[in-house]
Legacy VTK file of the C-alpha trace (Angstrom):
# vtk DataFile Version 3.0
C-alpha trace
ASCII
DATASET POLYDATA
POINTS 142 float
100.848 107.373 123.045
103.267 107.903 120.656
104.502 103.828 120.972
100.653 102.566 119.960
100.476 105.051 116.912
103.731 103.518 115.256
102.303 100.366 115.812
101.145 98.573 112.119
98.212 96.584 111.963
99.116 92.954 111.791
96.769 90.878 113.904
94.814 88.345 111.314
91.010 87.619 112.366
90.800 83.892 112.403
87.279 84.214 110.428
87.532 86.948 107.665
91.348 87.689 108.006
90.826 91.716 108.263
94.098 93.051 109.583
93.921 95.157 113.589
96.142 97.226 115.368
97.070 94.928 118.541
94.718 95.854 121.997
93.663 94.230 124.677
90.816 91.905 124.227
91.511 91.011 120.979
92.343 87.563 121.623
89.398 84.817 121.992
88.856 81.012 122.223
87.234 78.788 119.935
86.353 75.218 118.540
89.583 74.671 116.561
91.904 71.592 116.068
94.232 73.385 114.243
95.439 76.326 111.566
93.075 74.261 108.867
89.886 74.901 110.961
90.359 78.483 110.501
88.325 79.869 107.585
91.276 83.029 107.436
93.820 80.999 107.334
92.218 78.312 104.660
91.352 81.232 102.127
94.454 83.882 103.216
97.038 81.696 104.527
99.937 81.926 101.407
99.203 86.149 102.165
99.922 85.346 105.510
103.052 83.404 105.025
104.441 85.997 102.768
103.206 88.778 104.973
105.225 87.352 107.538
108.358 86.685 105.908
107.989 90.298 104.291
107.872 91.709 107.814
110.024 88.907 109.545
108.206 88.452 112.401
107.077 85.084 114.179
103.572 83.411 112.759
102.162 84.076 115.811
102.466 87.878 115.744
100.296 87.633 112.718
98.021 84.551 112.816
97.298 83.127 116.485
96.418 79.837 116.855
97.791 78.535 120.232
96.125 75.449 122.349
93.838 76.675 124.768
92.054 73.789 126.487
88.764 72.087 125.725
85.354 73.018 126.187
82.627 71.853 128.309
81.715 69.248 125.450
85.518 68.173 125.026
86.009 69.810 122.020
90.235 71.571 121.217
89.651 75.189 121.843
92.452 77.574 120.143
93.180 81.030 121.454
93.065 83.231 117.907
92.719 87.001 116.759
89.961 88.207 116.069
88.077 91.448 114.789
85.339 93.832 116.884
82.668 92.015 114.398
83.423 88.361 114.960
83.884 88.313 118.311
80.989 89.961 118.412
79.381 87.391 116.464
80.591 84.417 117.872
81.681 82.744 114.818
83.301 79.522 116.409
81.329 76.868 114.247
82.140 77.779 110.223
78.846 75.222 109.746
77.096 78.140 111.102
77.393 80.622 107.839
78.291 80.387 104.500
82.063 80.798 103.826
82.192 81.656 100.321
85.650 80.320 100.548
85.635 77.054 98.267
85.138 75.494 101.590
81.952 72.959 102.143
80.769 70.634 104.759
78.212 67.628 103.702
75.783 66.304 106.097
78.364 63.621 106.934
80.865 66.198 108.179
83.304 65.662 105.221
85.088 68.574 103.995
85.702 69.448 100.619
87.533 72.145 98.691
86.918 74.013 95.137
89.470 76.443 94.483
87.738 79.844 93.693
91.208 81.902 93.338
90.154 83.767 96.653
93.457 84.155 98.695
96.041 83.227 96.107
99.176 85.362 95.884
98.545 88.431 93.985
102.869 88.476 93.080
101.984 88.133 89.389
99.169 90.991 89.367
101.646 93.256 91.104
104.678 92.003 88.663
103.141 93.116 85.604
101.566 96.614 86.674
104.975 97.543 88.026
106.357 96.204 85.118
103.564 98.526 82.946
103.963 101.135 85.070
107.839 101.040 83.865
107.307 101.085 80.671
104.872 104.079 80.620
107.570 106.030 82.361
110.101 105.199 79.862
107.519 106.216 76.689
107.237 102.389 75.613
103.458 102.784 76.248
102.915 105.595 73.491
LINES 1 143
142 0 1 2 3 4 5 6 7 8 9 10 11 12 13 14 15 16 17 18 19 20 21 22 23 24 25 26 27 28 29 30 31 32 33 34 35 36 37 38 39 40 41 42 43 44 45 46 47 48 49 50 51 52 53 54 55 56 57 58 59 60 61 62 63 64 65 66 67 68 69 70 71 72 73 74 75 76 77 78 79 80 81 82 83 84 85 86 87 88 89 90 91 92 93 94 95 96 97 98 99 100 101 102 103 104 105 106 107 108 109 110 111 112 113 114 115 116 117 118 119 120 121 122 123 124 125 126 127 128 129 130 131 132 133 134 135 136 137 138 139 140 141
């Protein structure tokens, strides 16, 4: 018991990247070539990167996205994370639902990207508070 409460939670959903504790059934197929076709990993994937280097660990303790087949249309299948919510929700097809992630597909199936700052490294944010927060300790905010 004591092993699964010192566990972190580090297991990226493939759709809206909300960190998990690791547990069984966590793991599901769906349509995917690739990292790209992910929605998490489109928006979240420079947090990801530096979350793993932070916590040197391999990618795939963080982000899954190993080949896993085809389905019974021939479409790539990719075993991913994924939260109680999406799996619960089946969302395989991001042409389904709106992504609100800068992400859009025309009728022709063309992909297109607007950044919308969702995602991006929040290094410089963090900088300057700490660097505030410094300088109201040492009485250079008075």
């Amino acid at each position: 018991h004591i092993a699964a409460i010192e566990q972190q939670p580090m297991r990226c959903c493939f759709n809206c990247a909300m960190v998990n504790y690791p547990e069984s059934g966590d793991k599901i197929k769906v349509r995917a070539n690739s990292h790209s076709d992910l929605r998490a990993w489109r928006v979240f994937e420079p947090v990801i990167r530096e979350t793993q280097r932070a916590l040197q660990v391999p990618l795939e303790d963080i982000f899954l996205c190993e080949e896993a087949g085809v389905d019974a249309q021939g479409f790539p299948l990719r075993q991913v994370y994924t939260c109680t919510y999406c799996k619960k929700a089946k969302c395989q097809d991001p042409v389904q639902y709106d992504t609100f992630d800068g992400h859009s597909v025309d009728d022709m199936g063309n992909w297109t990207y607007e950044n919308n700052g969702v995602g991006e490294c929040g290094v410089h944010e963090y900088e300057r508070r700490k660097r505030d927060a410094e300088l109201m300790s040492h009485g250079g905010g008075r």
